[in-house]
C-alpha positions in Angstrom: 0.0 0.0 0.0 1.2 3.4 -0.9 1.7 6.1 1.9 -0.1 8.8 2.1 -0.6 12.0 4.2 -2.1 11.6 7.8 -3.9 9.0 8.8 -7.1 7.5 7.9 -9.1 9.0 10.3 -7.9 12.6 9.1 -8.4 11.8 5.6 -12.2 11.7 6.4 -12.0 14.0 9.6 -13.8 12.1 11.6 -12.5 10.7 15.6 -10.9 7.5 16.2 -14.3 6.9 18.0 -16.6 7.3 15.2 -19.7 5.0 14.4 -19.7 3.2 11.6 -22.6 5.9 10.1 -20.4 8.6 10.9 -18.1 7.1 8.8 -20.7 6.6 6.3 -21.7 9.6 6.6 -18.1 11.6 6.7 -17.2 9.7 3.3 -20.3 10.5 1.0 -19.9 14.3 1.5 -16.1 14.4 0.9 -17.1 12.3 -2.2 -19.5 14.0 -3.7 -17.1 17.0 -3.1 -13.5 15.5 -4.4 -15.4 13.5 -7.3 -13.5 14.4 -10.4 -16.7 14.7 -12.4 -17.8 17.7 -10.0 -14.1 18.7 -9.1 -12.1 20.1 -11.9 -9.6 21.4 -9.2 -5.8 20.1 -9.1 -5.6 17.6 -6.3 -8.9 16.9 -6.8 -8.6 13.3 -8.1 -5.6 12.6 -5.8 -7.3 13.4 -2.6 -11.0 11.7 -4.0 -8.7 8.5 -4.2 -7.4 8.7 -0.5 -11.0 9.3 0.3 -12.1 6.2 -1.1 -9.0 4.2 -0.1 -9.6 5.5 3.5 -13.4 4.9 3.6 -12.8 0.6 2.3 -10.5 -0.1 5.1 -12.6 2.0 7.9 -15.9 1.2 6.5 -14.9 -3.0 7.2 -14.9 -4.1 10.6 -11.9 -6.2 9.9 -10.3 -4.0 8.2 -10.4 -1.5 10.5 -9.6 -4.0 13.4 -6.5 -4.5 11.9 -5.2 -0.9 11.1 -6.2 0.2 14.4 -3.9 -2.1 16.2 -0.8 -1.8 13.3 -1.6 0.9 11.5 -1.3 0.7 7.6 1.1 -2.2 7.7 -2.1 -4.2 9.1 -3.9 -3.5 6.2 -1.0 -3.3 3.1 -2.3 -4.7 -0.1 -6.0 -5.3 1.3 -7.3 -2.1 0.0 -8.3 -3.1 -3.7 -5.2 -0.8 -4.9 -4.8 0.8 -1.5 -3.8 4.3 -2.3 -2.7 3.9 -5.6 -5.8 4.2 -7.2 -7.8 1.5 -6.8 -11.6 1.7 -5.5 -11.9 -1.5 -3.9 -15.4 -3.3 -2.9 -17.2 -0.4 -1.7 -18.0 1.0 -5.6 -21.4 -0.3 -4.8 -21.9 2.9 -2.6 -20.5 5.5 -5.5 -23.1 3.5 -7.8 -25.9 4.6 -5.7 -25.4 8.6 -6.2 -22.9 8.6 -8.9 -24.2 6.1 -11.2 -21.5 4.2 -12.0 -20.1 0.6 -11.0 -16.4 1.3 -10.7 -15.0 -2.4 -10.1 -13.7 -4.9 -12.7 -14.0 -8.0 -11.0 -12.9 -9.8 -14.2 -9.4 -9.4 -13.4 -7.1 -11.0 -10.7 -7.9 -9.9 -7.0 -5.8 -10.1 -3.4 -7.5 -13.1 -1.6 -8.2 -11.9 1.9 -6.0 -11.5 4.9 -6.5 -13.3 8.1 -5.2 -12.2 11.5 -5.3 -14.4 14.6 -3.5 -14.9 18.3 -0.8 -16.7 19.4 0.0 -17.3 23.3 4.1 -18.0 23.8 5.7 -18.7 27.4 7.6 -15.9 28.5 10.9 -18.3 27.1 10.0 -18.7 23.9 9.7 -15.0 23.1 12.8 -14.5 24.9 15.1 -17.1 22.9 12.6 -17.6 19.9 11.8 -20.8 18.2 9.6 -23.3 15.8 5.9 -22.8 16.8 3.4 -25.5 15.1 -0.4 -23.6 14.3 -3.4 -24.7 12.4 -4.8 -21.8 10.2 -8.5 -22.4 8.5 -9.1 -20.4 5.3 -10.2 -20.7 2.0 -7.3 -21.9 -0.4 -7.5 -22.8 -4.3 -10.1 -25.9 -4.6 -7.6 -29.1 -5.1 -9.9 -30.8 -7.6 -10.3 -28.4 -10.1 -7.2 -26.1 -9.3 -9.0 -23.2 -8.7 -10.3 -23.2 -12.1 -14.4 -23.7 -10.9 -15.5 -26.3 -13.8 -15.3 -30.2 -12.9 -12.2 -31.3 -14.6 -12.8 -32.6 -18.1 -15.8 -30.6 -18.8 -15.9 -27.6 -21.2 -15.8 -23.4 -20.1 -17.1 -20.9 -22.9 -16.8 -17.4 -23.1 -19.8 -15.5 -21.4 -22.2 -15.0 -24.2 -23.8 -11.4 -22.2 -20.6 -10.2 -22.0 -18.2 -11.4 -24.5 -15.5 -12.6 -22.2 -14.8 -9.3 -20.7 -16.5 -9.8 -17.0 -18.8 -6.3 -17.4 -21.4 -5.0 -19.2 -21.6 -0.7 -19.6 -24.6 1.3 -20.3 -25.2 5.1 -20.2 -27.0 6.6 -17.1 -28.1 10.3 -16.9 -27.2 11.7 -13.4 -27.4 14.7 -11.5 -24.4 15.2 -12.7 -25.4 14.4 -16.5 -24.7 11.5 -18.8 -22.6 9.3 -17.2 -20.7 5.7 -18.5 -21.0 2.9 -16.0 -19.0 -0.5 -16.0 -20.9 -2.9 -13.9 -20.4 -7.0 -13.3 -21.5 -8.8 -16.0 -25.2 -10.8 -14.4 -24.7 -13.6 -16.1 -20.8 -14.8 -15.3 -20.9 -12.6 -12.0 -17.6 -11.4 -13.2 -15.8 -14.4 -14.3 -16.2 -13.5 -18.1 -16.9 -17.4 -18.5 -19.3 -20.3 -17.9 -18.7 -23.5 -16.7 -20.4 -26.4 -18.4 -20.3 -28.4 -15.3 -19.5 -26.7 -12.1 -16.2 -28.5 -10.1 -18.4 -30.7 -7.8 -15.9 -30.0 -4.8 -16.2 -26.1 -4.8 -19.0 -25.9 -6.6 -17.9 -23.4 -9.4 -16.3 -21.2 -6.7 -12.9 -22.1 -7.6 -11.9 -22.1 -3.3 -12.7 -24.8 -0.7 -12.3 -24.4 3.1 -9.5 -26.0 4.7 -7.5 -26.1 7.8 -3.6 -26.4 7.5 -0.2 -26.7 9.8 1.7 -24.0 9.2 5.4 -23.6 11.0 6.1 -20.2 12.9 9.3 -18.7 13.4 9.2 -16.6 16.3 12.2 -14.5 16.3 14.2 -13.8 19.4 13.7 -11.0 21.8 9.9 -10.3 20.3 7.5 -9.2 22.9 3.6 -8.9 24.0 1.6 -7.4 21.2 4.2 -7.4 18.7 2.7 -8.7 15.5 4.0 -11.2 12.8 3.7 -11.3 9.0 3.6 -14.5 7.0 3.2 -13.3 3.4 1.2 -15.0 1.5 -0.4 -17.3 4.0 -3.9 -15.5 3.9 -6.9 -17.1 1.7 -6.2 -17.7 -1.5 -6.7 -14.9 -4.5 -9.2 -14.8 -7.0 -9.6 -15.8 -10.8 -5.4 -16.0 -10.2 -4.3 -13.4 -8.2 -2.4 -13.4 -4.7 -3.3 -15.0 -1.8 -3.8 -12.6 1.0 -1.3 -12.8 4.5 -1.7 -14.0 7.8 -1.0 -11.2 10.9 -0.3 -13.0 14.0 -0.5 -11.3 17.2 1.6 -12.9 20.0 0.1 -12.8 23.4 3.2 -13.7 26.2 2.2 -15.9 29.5 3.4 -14.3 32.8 6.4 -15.8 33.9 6.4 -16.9 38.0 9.7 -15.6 38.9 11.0 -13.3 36.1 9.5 -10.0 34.9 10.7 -8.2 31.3 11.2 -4.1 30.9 12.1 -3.6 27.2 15.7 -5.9 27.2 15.9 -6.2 30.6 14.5 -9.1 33.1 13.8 -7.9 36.3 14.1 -10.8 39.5 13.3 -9.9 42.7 16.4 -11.5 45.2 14.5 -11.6 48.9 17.9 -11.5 51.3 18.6 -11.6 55.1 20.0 -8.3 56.8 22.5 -10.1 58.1 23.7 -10.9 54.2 23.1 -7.1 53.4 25.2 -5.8 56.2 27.8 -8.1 55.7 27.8 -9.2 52.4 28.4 -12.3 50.5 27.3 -14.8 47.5 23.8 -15.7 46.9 22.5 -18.1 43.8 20.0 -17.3 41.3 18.2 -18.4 38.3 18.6 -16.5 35.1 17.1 -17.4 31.8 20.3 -19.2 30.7 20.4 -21.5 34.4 21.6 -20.8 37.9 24.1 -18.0 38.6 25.9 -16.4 41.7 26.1 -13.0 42.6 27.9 -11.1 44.6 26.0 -8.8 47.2 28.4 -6.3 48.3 28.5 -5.3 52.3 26.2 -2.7 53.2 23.6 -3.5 50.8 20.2 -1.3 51.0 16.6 -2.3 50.7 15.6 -1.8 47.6 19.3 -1.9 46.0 19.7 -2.6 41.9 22.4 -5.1 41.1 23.2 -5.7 37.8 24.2 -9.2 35.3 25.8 -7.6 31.8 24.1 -9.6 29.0 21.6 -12.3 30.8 18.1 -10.6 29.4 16.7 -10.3 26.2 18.2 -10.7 23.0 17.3 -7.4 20.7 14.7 -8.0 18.5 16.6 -8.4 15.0 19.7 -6.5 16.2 23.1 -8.5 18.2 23.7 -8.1 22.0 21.3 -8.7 24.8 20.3 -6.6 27.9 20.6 -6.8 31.6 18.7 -8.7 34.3 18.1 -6.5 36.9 18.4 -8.0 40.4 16.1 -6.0 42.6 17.2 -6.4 46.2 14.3 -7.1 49.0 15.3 -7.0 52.5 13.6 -9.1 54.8 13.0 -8.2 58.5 12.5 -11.9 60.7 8.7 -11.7 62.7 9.8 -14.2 65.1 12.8 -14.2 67.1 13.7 -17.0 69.2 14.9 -16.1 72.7 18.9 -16.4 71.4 18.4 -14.2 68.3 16.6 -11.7 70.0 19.4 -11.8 72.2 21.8 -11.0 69.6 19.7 -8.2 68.0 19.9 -6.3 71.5 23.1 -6.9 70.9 23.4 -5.6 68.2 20.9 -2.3 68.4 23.2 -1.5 71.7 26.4 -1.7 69.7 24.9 0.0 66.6 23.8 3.5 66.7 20.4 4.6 65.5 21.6 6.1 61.4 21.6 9.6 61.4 18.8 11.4 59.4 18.8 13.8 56.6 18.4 17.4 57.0 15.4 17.4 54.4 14.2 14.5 57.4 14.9 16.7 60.2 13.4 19.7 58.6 9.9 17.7 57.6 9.7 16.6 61.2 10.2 19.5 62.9 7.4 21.0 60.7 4.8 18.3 61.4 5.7 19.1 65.3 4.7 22.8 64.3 1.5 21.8 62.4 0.3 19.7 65.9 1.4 22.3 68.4 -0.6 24.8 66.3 
């Protein structure tokens, strides 16, 4: 799909929000407006065109779906022409006030694309992998190869309309005598008739099937991030593309670890006695058990760092941090020898002295009660 300017909410100036008749709405009087039979402006038929591209992909709830959670890339090549020109299936509206059907559906056309979801453990998106998925959609018909008619049998040119798929007949219009190109009735299109119709698809030239397709999911990808597999949507029509197959990946909470960005964050619960004095304590990281050092005098709360244990960047080299989150934890119970000890200890420890932004908060409070 081409680029164009804004997005295509802007185009027809309407709210991400908007009802589907506001839509409606929004479209038919930019339409009537841009048309090139009404607007003999420069621009005119460039900016009519973004209209229309704009209003097939809002006007279908799929559509829509799709480029509101990845933007045009959700949507490329599903636009009948996109922003290139075409005018997709929603001609059937211009028909009703501009007289005119402004498909040829007896060319190739995109099949359609398919999106679906895809829950990975929190490893697998981490170090990537081979995922094994079943995809239903609609793929050339396997007895007939697509071509409609029972194999053997006989296909004629369409005697209504020659072969070419449309018929065209002069309409006046409030706009005056216009030319209009509609489907041909009588092939629907196909600019040819079956003598027997392929008893699998049933002249349709598709059948419904499920199939295993492999997924590569690459290292390092995370929650949300969507997945392209060209190609992989339903199959085209009378020999044109198939459509592709978005996959949106949906990552299961991991007990232990938690990911920022590159980094994994794990939370390392310690003794006060370890923070004070310091020492080594084991923990797991993504690649297996590791030490690490926690230096004397540790604080609640403390950030230690391992250089190149989290994430792999997402088609890039290197990996990021994890993120060791020190927790101090305060005993409930004391038996009557460690309470000992802790007497001890408060008696040979002084109490730590407090900041002067401390000092200076208390000594307000004390203010505020006196008063």
């Amino acid at each position: 799909m081409a680029t164009t300017k804004g997005d295509l909410y802007e185009i027809l100036g309407v709210s991400r929000g908007a009802s589907d008749e506001d839509i409606r709405r929004a479209f038919r009087r930019l339409a009537r407006q841009y048309h090139p039979d009404v607007n003999k402006d420069s621009g005119a038929e460039i900016r009519f065109k973004e209209i229309n591209a704009a209003y097939e992909i809002l006007s279908d709830p799929d559509k829509r779906q799709r480029y509101d959670a990845f933007g045009l890339a959700g949507v490329d090549g599903a636009a009948g022409g996109g922003f290139s020109g075409g005018f997709g299936p929603f001609a059937d509206l211009f028909e009703s006030f501009f007289g005119t059907d402004l498909r040829r559906r007896s060319g190739p056309a995109r099949g359609s694309d398919l999106r679906m979801e895809l829950q990975v453990d929190f490893l697998e998106a981490v170090f990537g992998g081979d995922r094994k998925i079943d995809v239903a959609r609609e793929q050339l018909c396997s007895h007939c190869g697509g071509a409609g008619a029972e194999p053997g049998t006989k296909t004629r040119a369409c005697d209504r309309c020659g072969g070419a798929g449309e018929v065209r007949a002069v309409q006046n219009t409030i706009f005056g005598r216009v030319m209009s190109t509609a489907t041909c009735p009588r092939c629907n299109g196909e600019g040819r008739i079956h003598e027997q119709h392929c008893m699998r698809c049933r002249g349709s030239g598709r059948e419904h099937v499920s199939r295993e397709l492999t997924v590569t999911l690459p290292a390092g990808i995370d929650e949300g991030q969507p997945l392209r597999l060209s190609g992989e949507g339903e199959a085209g029509y009378r020999g044109g593309p198939p459509g592709d197959l978005y996959i949106l990946l949906h990552v299961r909470p991991h007990p232990v670890f938690q990911r920022r960005g590159q980094d994994i964050l794990y939370e390392l619960r310690v003794s006060p006695a370890l923070a004070a004095l310091g020492g080594t304590a084991q923990i797991p990281t993504v690649d297996g058990a590791q030490a690490i050092d926690v230096p004397a005098g540790t604080q609640h709360a403390a950030l230690l760092r391992l250089r190149g244990k989290g994430v792999p960047r997402l088609n890039a080299s290197g990996r990021g941090d994890q993120v060791v989150v020190v927790t101090v934890v305060v005993p409930t119970k004391l038996s009557a020898q460690e309470r000992k000890l802790w007497e001890e200890m408060r008696q040979a420890s002084p109490e730590p002295e407090r900041s002067a932004a401390e000092k200076g908060l208390l000594g307000h409070l004390k203010d505020l009660f006196r008063g």
